[in-house]
Z-matrix of the N, CA and C atoms (Angstrom, degrees):
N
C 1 1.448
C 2 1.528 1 107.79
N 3 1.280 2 112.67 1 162.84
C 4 1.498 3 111.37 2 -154.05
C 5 1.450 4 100.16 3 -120.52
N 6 1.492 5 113.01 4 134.08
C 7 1.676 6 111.54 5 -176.73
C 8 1.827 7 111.51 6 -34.52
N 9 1.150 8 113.28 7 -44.80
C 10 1.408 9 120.59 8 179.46
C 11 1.574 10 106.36 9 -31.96
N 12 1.955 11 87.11 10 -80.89
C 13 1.122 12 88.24 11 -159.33
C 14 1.916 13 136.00 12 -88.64
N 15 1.586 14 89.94 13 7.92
C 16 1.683 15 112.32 14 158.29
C 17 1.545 16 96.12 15 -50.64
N 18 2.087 17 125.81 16 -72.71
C 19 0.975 18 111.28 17 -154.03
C 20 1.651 19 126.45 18 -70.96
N 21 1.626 20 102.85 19 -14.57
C 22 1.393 21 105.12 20 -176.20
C 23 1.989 22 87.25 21 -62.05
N 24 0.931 23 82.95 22 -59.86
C 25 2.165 24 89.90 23 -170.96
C 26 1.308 25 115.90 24 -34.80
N 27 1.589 26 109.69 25 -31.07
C 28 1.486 27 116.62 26 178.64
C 29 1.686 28 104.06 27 -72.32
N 30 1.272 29 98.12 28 -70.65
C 31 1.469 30 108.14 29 -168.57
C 32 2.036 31 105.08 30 -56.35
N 33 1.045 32 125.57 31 -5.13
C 34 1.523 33 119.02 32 162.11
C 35 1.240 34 111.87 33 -82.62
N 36 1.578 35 114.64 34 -39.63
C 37 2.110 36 111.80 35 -171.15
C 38 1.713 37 87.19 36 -88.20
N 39 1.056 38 135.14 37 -36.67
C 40 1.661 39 138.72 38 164.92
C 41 1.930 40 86.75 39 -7.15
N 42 1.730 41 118.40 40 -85.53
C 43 0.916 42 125.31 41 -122.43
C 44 1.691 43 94.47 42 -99.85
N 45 1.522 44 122.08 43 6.42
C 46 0.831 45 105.63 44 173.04
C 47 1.295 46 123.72 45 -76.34
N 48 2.137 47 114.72 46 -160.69
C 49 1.469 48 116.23 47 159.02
C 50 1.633 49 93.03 48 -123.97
N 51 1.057 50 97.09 49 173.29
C 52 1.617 51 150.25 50 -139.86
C 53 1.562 52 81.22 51 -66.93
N 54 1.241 53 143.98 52 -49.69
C 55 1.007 54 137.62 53 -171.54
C 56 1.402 55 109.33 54 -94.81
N 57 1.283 56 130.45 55 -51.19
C 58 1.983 57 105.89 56 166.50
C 59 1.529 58 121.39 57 -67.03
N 60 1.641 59 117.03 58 4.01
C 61 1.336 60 137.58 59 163.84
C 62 1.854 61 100.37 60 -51.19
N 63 1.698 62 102.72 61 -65.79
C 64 0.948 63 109.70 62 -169.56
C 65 1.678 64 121.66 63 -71.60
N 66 1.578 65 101.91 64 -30.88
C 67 1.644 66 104.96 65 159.44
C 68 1.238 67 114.17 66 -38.02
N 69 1.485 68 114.00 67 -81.05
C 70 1.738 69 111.58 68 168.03
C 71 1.240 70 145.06 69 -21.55
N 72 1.596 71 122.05 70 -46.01
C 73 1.191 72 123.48 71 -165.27
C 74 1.397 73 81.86 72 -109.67
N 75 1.835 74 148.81 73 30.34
C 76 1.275 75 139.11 74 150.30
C 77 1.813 76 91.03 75 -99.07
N 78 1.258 77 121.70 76 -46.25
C 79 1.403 78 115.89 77 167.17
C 80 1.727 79 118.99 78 -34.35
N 81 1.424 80 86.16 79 -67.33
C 82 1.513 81 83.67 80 -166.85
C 83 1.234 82 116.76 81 -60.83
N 84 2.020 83 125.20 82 -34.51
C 85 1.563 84 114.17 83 160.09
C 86 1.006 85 124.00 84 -62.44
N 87 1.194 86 147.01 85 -6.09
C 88 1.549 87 140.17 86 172.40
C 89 1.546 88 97.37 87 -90.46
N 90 1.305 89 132.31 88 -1.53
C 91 1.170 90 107.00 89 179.09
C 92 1.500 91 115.37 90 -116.37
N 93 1.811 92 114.39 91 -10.34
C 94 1.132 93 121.64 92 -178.03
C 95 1.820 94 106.19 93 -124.03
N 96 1.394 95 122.22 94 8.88
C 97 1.279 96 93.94 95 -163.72
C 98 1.658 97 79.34 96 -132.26
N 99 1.176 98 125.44 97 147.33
C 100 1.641 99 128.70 98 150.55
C 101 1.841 100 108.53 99 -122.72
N 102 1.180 101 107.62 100 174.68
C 103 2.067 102 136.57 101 164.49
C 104 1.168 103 113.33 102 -70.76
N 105 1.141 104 111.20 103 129.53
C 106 1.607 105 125.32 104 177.31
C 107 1.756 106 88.12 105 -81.25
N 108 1.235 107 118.74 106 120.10
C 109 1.648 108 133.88 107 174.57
C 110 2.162 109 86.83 108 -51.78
N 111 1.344 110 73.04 109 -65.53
C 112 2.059 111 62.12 110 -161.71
C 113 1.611 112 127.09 111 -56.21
N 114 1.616 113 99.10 112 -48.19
C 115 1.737 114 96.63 113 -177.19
C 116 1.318 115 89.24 114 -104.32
N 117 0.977 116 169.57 115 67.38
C 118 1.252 117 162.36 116 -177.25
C 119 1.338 118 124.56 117 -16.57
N 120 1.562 119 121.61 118 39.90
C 121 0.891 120 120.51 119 152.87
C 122 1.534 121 137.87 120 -72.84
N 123 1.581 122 129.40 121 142.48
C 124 1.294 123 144.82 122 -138.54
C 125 2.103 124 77.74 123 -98.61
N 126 1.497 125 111.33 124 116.94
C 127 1.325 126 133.55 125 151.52
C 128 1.582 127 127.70 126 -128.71
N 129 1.734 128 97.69 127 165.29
C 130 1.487 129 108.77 128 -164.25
C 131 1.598 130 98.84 129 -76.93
N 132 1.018 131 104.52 130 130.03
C 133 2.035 132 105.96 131 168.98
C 134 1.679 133 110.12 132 -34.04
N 135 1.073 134 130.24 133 -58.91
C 136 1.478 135 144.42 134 -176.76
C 137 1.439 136 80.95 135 -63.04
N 138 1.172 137 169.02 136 -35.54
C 139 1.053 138 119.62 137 -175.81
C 140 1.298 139 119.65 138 -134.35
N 141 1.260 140 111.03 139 51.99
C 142 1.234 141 136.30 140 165.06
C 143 1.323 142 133.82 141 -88.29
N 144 1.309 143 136.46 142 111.15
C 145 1.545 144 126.22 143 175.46
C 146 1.210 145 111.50 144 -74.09
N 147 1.643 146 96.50 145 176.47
C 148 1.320 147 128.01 146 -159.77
C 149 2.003 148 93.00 147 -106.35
N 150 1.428 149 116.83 148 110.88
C 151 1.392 150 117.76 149 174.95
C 152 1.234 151 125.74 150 -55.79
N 153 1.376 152 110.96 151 -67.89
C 154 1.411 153 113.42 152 165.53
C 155 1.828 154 114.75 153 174.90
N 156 0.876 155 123.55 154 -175.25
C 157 1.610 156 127.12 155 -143.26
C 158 1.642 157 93.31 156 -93.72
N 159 1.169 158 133.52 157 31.46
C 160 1.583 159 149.28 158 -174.76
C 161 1.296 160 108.82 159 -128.08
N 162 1.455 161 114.43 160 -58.62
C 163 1.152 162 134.28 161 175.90
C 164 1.464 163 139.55 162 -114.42
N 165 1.479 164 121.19 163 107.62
C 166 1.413 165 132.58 164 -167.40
C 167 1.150 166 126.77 165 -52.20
N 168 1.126 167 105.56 166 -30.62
C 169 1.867 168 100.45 167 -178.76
C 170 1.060 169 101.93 168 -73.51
N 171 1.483 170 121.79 169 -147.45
C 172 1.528 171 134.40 170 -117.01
C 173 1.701 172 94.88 171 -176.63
N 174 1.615 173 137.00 172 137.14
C 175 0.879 174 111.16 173 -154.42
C 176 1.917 175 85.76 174 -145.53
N 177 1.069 176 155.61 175 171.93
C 178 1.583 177 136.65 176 128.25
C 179 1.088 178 145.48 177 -53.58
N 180 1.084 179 119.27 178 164.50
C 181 1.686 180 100.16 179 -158.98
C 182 1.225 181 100.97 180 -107.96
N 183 1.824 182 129.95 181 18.27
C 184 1.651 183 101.90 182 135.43
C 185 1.301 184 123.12 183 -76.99
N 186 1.592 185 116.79 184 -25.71
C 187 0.943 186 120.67 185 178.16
C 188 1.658 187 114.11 186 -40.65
N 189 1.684 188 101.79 187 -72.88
C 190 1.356 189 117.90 188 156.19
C 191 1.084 190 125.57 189 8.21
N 192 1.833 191 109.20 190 -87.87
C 193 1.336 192 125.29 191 -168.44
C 194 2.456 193 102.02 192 -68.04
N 195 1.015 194 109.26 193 -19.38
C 196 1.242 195 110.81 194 168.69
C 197 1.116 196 110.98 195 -79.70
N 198 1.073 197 147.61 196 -45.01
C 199 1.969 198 132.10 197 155.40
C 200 1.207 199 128.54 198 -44.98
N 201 1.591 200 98.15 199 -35.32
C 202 1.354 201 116.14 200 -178.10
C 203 1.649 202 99.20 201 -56.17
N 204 1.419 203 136.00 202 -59.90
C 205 1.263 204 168.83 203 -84.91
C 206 1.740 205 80.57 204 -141.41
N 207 1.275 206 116.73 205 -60.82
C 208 1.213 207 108.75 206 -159.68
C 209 1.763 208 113.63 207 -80.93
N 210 1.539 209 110.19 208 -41.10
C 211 1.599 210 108.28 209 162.10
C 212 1.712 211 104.07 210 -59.17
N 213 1.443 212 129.92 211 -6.26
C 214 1.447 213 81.55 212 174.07
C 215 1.565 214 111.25 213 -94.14
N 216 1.372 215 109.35 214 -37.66
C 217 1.221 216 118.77 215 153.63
C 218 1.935 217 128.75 216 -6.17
N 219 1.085 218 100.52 217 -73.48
C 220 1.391 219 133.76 218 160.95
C 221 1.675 220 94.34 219 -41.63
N 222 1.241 221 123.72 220 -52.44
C 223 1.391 222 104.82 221 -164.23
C 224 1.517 223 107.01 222 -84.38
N 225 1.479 224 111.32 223 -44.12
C 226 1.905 225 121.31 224 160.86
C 227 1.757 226 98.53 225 -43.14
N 228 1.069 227 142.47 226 -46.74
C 229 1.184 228 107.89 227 -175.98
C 230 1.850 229 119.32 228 -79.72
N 231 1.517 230 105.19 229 -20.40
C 232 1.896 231 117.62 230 170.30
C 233 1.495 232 107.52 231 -57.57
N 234 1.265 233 110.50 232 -34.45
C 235 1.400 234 109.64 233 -179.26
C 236 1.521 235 126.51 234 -76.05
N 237 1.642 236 113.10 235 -47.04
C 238 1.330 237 118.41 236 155.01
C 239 1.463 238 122.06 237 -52.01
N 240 1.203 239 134.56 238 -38.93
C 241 1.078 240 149.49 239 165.90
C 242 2.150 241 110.35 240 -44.89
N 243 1.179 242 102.63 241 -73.92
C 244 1.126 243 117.19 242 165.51
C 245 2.009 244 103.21 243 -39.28
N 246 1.308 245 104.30 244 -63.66
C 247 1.441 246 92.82 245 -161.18
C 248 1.800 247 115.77 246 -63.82
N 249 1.673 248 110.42 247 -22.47
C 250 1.505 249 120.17 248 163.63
C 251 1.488 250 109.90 249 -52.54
N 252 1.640 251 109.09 250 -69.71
C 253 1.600 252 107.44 251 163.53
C 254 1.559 253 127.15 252 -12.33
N 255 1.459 254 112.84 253 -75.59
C 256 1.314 255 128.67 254 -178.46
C 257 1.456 256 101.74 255 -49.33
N 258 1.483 257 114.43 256 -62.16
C 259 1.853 258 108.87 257 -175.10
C 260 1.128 259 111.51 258 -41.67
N 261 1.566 260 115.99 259 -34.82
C 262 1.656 261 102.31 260 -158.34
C 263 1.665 262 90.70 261 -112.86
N 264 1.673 263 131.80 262 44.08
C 265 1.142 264 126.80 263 162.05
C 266 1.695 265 114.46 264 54.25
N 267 1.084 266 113.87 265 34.93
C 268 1.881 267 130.98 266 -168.80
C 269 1.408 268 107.35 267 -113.89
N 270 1.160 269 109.02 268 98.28
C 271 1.749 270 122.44 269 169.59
C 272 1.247 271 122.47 270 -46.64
N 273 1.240 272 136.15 271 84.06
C 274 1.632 273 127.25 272 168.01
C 275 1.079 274 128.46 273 -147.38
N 276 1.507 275 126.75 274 141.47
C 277 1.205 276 107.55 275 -171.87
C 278 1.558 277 121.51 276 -125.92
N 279 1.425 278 127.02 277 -177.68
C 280 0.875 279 148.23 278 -133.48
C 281 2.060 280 101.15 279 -46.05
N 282 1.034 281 88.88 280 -72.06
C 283 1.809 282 121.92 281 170.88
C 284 1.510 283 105.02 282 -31.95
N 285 1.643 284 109.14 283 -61.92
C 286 1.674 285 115.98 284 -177.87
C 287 1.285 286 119.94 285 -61.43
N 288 1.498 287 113.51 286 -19.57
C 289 2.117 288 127.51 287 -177.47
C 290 1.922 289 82.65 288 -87.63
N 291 1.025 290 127.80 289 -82.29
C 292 1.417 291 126.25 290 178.05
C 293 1.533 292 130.02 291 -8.53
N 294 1.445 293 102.19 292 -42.35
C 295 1.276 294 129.96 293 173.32
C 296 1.286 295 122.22 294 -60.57
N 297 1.539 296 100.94 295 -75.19
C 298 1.449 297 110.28 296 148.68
C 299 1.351 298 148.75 297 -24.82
N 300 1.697 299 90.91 298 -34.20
C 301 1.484 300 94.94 299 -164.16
C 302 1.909 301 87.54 300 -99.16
N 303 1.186 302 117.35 301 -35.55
C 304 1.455 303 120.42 302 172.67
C 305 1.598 304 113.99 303 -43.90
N 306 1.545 305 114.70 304 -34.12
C 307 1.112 306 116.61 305 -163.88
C 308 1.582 307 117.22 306 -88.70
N 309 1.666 308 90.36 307 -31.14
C 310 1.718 309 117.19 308 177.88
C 311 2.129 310 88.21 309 -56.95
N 312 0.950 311 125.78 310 -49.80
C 313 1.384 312 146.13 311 -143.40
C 314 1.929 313 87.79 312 -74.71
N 315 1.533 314 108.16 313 -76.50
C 316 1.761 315 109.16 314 169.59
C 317 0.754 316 112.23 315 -23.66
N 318 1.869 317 122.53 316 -63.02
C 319 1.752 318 123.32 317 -147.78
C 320 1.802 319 86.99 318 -69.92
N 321 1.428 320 121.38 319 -54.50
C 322 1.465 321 100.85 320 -172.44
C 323 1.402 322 134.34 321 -43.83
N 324 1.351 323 93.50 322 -37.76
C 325 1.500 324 115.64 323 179.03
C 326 1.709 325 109.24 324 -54.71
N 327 1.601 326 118.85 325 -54.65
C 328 0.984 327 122.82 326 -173.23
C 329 1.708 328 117.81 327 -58.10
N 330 1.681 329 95.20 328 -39.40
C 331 1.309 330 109.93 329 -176.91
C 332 1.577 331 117.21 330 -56.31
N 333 1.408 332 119.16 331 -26.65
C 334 0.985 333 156.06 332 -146.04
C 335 1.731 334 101.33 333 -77.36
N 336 1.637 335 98.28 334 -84.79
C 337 1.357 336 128.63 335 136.44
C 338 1.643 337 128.08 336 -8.23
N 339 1.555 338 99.53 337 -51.75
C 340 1.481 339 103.44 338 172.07
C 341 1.346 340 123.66 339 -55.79
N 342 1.791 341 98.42 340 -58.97
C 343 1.232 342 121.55 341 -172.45
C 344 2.057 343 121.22 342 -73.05
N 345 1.558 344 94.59 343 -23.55
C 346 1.621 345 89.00 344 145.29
C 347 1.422 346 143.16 345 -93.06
N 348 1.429 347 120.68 346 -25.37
C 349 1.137 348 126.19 347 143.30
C 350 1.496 349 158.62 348 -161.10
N 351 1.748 350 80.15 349 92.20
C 352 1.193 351 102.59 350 -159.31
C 353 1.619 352 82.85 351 -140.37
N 354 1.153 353 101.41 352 -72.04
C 355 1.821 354 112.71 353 -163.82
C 356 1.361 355 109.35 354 -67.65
């Protein structure tokens, strides 16, 4: 935003009251700020990423850099996995360890679930 037109913007909410004060600055967050889908933290549109080609929204970029972090992860453990396979002469591939490990991932989840409310 441009010194200009910050002050025209100032000097208009300048002269308001307290209640089209608050009209405004509900305007202006609905037009610049959205929810992080995952942590739900409240960010500026501009600086929001792009999640990925599945999903449309827009996410933060700690969020971000924590997916980032976690697919590689995810792939360091496909690889160890794979190299146990091979030692012990065990056919599998890439997709079928993924699976596994997706599924290892549910049951925790569920377990999870149990033990808050259930147990």
């Amino acid at each position: 935003m441009k010194t200009k037109d910050f002050m025209e913007s100032y000097m208009k909410i300048k002269e308001l009251d307290d209640e089209e004060i608050i009209g405004e600055l509900r305007r202006w967050y609905t037009m610049n700020a959205t929810e992080c889908p995952l942590c739900n933290k409240m960010i500026l549109k501009k600086e929001a990423v792009k999640y990925n080609k599945e999903f449309t929204g827009e996410i933060c970029k700690s969020c971000s850099e924590r997916e980032e972090n976690d697919v590689s992860e995810t792939e360091l453990r496909v690889k160890r996995i794979q190299k146990i396979c091979e030692g012990a002469e065990v056919e599998v591939t890439e997709g079928e360890i993924l699976r596994m490990i997706n599924m290892h991932i549910q049951l925790k989840m569920k377990i999870q679930f149990m033990k808050i409310f259930i147990l």
